[in-house]
C-alpha positions as CSV (number, residue, x, y, z in Angstrom):
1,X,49.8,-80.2,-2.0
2,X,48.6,-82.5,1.0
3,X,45.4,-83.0,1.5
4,X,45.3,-81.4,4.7
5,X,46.8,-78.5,3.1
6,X,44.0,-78.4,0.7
7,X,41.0,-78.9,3.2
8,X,42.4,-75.4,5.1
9,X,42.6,-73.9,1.6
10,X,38.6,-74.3,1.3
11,X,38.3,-72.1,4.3
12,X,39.6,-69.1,2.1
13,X,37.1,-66.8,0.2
14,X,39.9,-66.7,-2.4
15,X,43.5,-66.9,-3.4
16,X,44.8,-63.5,-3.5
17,X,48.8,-65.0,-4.6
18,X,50.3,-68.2,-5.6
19,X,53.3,-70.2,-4.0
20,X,54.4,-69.8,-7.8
21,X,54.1,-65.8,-7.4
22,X,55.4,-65.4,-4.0
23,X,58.4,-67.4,-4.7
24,X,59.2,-65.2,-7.9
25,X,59.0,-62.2,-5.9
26,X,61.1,-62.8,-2.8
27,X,63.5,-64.4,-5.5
28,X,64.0,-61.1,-7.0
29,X,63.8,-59.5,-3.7
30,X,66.4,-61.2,-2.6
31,X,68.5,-60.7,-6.2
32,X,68.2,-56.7,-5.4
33,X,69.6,-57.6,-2.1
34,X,72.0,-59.1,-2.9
35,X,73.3,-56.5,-5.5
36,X,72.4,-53.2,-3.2
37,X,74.2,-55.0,-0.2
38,X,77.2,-56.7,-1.5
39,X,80.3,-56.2,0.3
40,X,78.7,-55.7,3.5
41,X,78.0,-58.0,6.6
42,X,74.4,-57.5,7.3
43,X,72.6,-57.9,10.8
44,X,69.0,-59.2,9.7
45,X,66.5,-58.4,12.3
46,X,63.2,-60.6,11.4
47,X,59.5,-60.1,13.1
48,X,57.9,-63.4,14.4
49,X,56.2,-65.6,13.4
50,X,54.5,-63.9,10.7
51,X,57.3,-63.2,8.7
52,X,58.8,-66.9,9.0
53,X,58.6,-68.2,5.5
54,X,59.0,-65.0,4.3
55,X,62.6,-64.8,6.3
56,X,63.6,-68.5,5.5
57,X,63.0,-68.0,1.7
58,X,64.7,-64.6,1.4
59,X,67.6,-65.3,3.7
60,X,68.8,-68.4,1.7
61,X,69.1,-67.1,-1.7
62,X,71.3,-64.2,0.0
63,X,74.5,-64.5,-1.3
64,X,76.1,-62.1,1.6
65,X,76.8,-62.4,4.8
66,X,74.1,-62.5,7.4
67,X,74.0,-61.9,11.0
68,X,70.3,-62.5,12.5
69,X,68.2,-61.5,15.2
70,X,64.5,-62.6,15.6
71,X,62.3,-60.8,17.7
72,X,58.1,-61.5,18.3
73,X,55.7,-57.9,17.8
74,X,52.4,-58.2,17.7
75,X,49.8,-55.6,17.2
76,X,47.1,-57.5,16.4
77,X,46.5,-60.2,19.4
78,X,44.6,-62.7,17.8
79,X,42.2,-60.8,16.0
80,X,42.2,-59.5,12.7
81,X,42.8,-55.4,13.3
82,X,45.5,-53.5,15.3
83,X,44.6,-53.1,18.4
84,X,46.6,-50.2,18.5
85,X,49.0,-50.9,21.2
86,X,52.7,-53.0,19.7
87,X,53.8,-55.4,22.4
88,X,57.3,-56.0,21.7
89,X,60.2,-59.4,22.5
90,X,63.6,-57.4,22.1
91,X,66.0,-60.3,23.0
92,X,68.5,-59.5,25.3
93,X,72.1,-58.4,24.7
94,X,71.7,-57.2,20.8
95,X,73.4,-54.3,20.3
96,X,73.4,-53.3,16.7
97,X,75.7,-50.2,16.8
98,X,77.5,-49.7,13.8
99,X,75.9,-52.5,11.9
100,X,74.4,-52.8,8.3
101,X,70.9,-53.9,9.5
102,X,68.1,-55.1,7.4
103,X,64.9,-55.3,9.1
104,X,62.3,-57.9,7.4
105,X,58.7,-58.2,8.4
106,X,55.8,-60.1,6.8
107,X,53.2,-56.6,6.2
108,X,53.2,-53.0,7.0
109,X,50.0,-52.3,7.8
110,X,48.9,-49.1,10.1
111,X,53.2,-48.7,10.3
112,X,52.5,-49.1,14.2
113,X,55.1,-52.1,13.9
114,X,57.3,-51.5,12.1
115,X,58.0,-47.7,13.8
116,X,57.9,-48.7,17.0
117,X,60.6,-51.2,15.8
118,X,62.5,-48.9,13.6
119,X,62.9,-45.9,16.4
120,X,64.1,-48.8,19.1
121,X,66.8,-49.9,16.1
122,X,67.9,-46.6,15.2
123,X,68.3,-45.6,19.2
124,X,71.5,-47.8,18.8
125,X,72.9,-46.4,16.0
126,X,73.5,-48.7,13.1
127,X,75.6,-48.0,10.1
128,X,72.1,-48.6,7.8
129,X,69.1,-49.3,8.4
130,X,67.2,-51.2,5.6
131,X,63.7,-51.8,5.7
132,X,61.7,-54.6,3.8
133,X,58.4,-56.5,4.0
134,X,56.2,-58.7,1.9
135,X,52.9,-57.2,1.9
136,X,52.1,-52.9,1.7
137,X,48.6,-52.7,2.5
138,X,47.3,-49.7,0.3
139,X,45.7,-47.6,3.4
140,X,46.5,-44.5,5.6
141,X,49.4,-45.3,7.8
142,X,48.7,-44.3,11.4
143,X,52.6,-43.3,11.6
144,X,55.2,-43.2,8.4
145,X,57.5,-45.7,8.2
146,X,60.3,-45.9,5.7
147,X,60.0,-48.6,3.6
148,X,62.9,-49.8,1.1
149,X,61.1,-52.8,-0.7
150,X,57.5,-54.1,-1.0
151,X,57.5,-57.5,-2.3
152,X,53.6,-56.8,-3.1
153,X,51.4,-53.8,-2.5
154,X,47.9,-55.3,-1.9
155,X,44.3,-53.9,-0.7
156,X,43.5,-53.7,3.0
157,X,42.3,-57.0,3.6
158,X,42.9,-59.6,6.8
159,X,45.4,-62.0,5.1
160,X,46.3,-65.3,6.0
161,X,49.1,-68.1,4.6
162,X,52.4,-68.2,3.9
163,X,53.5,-67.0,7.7
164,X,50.5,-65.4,8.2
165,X,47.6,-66.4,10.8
166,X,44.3,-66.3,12.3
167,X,43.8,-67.0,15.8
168,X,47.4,-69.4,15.3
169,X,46.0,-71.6,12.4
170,X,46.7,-70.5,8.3
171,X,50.2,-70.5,8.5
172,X,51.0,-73.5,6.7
173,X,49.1,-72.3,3.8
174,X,52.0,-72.7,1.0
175,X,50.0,-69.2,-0.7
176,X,48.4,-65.8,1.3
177,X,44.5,-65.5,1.1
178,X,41.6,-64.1,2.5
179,X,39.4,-66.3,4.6
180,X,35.8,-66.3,3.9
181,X,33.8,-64.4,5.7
182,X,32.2,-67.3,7.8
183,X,35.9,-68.1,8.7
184,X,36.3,-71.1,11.3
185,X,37.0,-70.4,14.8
């Protein structure tokens, strides 16, 4: 690990989960995947930029075909609740009618997201509709959201790392933590 790398780790209060154990999950994530979808062209629809590392790392051990979209939704806007209102980036001209879509994000939360994203995907009438993320948050969801896979169901902390940020720093963090309390601004 660089040493720059290292310094931003000393800003977390701990280390809730390794490079090691993320990469072991999303490798068996991605083994499922492979097996549940074979045969079938998927159209991967990935939220930005949280979900980046997750995305790159799942996406190349797929051994299927893959079609992607990336979109940016944001709930939180810089701070570390929902603010209740999901501003949305749909790109123009995707249409995914018909298609076999998988729809990967880095945490379901409140499920704000990931519905509001989920309704606007299903309004075009795909074949499938596939839904995956890294972190589960154990809390009340303000709206159900079906969920496929959870790579990790953890407590309902602010996370940061691996995709993940504060205020736009963190996301270099090769493992997800929680920042100490007297986190840097």
């Amino acid at each position: 690990m660089s040493s720059s790398v290292t310094g931003v780790i000393h800003d977390l209060e701990r280390i809730l989960l390794s490079p090691e154990e993320i990469h072991t999950r999303v490798q068996a994530m991605a083994a499922r995947l492979n097996v549940e979808l074979a045969g079938k062209v998927v159209t991967v629809v990935a939220l930005m930029d949280g979900a980046l590392f997750f995305v790159a790392d799942l996406l190349r051990q797929l051994e299927i075909p893959v079609r992607m979209h990336t979109l940016s939704a944001s709930s939180y806007q810089g701070g570390t609740a929902t603010t209740g209102e999901v501003k949305v980036n749909w790109p123009a001209g995707v249409d995914l009618r018909g298609q076999d879509v998988l729809l990967l994000d880095d945490i379901l939360d409140t499920g704000l997201t990931l519905s509001v994203i989920s309704e606007r995907i299903l309004a075009q009438q795909p074949a499938s509709l596939r839904t995956c993320v890294l972190l589960s948050k154990r809390r009340q969801r303000l709206r159900d959201v079906p969920l496929d896979d959870a790579g990790f169901e953890i407590d309902d902390e602010f996370v940061v790392g691996y995709g993940m940020d504060y205020m736009g720093r963190f996301r270099n963090l090769p493992c997800i933590g929680i920042l100490n309390p007297n986190k840097p601004s």
